[in-house]
C-alpha positions in Angstrom: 52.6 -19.7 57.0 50.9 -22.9 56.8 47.2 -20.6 57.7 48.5 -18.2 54.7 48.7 -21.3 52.5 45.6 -23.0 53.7 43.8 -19.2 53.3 45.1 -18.7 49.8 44.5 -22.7 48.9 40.6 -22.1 50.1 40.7 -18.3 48.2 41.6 -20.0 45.3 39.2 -22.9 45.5 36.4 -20.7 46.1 37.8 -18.3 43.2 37.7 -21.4 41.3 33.9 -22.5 41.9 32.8 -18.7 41.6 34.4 -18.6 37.9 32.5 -21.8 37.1 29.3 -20.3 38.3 30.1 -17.0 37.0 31.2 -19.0 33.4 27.8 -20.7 33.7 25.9 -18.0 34.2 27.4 -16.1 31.1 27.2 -19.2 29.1 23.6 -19.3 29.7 23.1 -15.2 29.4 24.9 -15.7 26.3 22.8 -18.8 24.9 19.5 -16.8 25.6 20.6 -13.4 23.8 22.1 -15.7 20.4 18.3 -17.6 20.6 16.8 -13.7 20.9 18.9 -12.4 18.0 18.1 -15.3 15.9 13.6 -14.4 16.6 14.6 -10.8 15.8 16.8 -11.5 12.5 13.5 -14.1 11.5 10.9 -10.9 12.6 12.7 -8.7 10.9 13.1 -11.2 7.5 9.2 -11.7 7.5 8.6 -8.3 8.0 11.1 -7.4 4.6 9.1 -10.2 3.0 5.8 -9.2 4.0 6.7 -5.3 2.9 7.9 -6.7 -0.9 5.2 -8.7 -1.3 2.1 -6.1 -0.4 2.7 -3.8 -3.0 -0.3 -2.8 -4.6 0.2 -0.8 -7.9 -2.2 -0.1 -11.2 -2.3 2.1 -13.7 -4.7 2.6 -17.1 -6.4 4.9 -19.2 -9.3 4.8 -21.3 -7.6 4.2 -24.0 -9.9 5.1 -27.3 -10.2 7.7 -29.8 -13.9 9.8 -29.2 -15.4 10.7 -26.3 -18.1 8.8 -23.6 -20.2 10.8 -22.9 -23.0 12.6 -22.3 -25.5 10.3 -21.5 -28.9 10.1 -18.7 -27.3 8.1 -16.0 -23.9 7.8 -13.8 -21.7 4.9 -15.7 -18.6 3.3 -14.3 -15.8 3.7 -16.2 -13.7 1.1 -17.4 -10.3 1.8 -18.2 -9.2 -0.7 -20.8 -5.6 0.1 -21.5 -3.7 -0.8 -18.5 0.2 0.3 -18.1 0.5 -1.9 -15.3 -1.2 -3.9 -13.1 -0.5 -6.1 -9.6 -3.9 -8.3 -10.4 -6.2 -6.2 -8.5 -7.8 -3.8 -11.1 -10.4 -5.8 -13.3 -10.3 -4.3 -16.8 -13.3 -5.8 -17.6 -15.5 -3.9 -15.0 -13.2 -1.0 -14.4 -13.5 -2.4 -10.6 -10.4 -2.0 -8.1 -10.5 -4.4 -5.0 -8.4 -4.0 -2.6 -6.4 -7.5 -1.5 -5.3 -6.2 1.6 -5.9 -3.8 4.3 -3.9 -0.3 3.9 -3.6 3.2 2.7 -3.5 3.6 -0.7 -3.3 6.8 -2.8 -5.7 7.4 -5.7 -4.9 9.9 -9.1 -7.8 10.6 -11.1 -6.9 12.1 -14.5 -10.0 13.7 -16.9 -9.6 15.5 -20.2 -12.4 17.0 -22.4 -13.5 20.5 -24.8 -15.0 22.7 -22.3 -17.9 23.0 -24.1 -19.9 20.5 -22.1 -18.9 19.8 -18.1 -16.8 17.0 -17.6 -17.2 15.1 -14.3 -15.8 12.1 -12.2 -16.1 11.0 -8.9 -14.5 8.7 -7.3 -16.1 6.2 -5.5 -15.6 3.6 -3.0 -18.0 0.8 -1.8 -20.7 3.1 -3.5 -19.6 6.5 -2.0 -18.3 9.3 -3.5 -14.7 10.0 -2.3 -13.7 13.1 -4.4 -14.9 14.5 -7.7 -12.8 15.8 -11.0 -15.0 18.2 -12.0 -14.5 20.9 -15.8 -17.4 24.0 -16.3 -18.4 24.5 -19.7 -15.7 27.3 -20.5 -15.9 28.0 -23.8 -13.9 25.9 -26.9 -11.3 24.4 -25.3 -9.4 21.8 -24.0 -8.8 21.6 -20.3 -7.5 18.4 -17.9 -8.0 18.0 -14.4 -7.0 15.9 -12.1 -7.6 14.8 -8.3 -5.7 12.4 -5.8 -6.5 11.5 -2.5 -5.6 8.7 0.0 -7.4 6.1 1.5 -7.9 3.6 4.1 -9.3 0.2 2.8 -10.4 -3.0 4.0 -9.8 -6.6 2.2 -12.2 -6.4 -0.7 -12.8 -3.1 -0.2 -14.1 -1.5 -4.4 -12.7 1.7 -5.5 -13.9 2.7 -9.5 -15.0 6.0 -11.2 -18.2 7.1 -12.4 -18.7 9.0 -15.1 -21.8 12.0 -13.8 -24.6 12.0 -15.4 -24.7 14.7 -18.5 -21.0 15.1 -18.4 -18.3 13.7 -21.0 -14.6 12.7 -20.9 -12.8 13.3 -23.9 -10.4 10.8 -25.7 -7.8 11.7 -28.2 -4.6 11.2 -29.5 -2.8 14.3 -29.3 -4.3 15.0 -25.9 -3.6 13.1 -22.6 -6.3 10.4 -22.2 -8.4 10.3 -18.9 -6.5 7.7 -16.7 -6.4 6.2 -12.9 -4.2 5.3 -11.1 -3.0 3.7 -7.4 -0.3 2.9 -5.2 0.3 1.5 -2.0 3.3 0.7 -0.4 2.5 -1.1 2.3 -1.0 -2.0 2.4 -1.4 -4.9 5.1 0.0 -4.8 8.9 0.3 -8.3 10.1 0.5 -7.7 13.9 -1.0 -10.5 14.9 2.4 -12.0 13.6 4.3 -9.4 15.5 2.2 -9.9 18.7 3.1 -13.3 18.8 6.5 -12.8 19.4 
C-alpha cells in the first residue's frame, strides 16, 4: 500500500511537472501564433491601403465645336475637357504619365464625316500601340473606337496623335472624340511583401 501511494504520489508529481512544461510550451506556441496573426492582419491592412490608394483613372474629350484636322504633320492631341482625373493626365499637353507600375486599360474614342479618313494612334513613349482608323465612306458620320491594355513603368507617356491628313470631328449633337484609362491596381509592392 505504502509503494501504491508512493507510485501514485511520484505519477502525480511527474503529471504535475509535465502539465507545467506542456502549459509552457502551449503558452509559448500560443504567444508566437497571436505575434503571427497580428504581421498578417498589418500585411493584409497595407495591402487594402496600398490597393485604395493606386487607383489610376482619367477621362476627357476634346471638347470644342469644329473639327482639327487635316493638316501636314502627326499632332498630339490634347483633350481639354476632362470628366475626371486622378492627377496624372496633363490637360495642357494631352500627356498621360503613368505614377506607378501596372496594367492599365486604354479607350480611344474618334468621331468625323467620312468624307476625309480619320485617324489616331495611340502611342506610348513614342510608339504606336493601336490605331482608330475611318475610310473616306461617303457623307456621313461614323465613330470608332479602340481599347487595349498595357503594361507601364513609373513615368511611363501614353497620348494620341492625330495622323497626318486625317481629321477628328467635334460637335454637339455627335459624341466628341474622347480617352480614357483605368487601372485598378497599378503598383505591386513586393519588396514590402518580401520582407515579411
Amino acid at each position: 500500500m505504502k509503494i501504491s501511494v508512493a507510485v501514485l504520489t511520484l505519477s502525480l508529481f511527474y503529471l504535475s511537472v509535465a502539465e507545467a512544461v506542456l502549459d509552457y510550451h502551449l503558452k509559448s506556441i500560443l504567444g508566437e501564433l497571436k505575434a503571427e496573426l497580428q504581421k498578417t492582419k498589418e500585411q493584409l491592412d497595407d495591402l487594402k491601403k496600398e490597393v485604395r490608394g493606386n487607383r489610376v483613372a482619367f477621362g476627357a474629350n476634346l471638347g470644342i465645336n469644329g473639327n482639327i484636322g487635316p493638316i501636314n504633320i502627326d499632332i498630339t492631341l490634347v483633350y481639354k475637357n476632362v470628366f475626371s482625373n486622378t492627377g496624372s493626365y496633363n490637360p495642357a499637353t494631352g500627356i498621360f504619365t503613368a505614377p506607378v507600375k501596372g496594367i492599365y486599360y486604354f479607350s480611344v474614342s474618334g468621331h468625323n464625316e467620312s468624307t476625309r479618313p480619320m485617324g489616331l494612334r495611340l502611342m506610348k513613349n513614342g510608339k504606336q500601340m493601336v490605331i482608330v482608323y475611318n475610310h473616306p465612306a461617303g457623307r456621313r458620320h461614323e465613330t470608332a473606337t479602340n481599347s487595349m491594355t498595357l503594361q507601364l513603368e513609373v513615368g511611363d507617356q501614353v497620348y494620341v496623335r492625330l495622323r497626318v491628313h486625317t481629321w477628328v470631328l467635334i460637335t454637339r449633337t455627335a459624341p466628341a472624340p474622347s480617352l480614357a484609362i483605368y487601372c485598378s491596381l497599378c503598383k505591386w509592392n513586393s519588396a514590402k511583401i518580401r520582407k515579411s
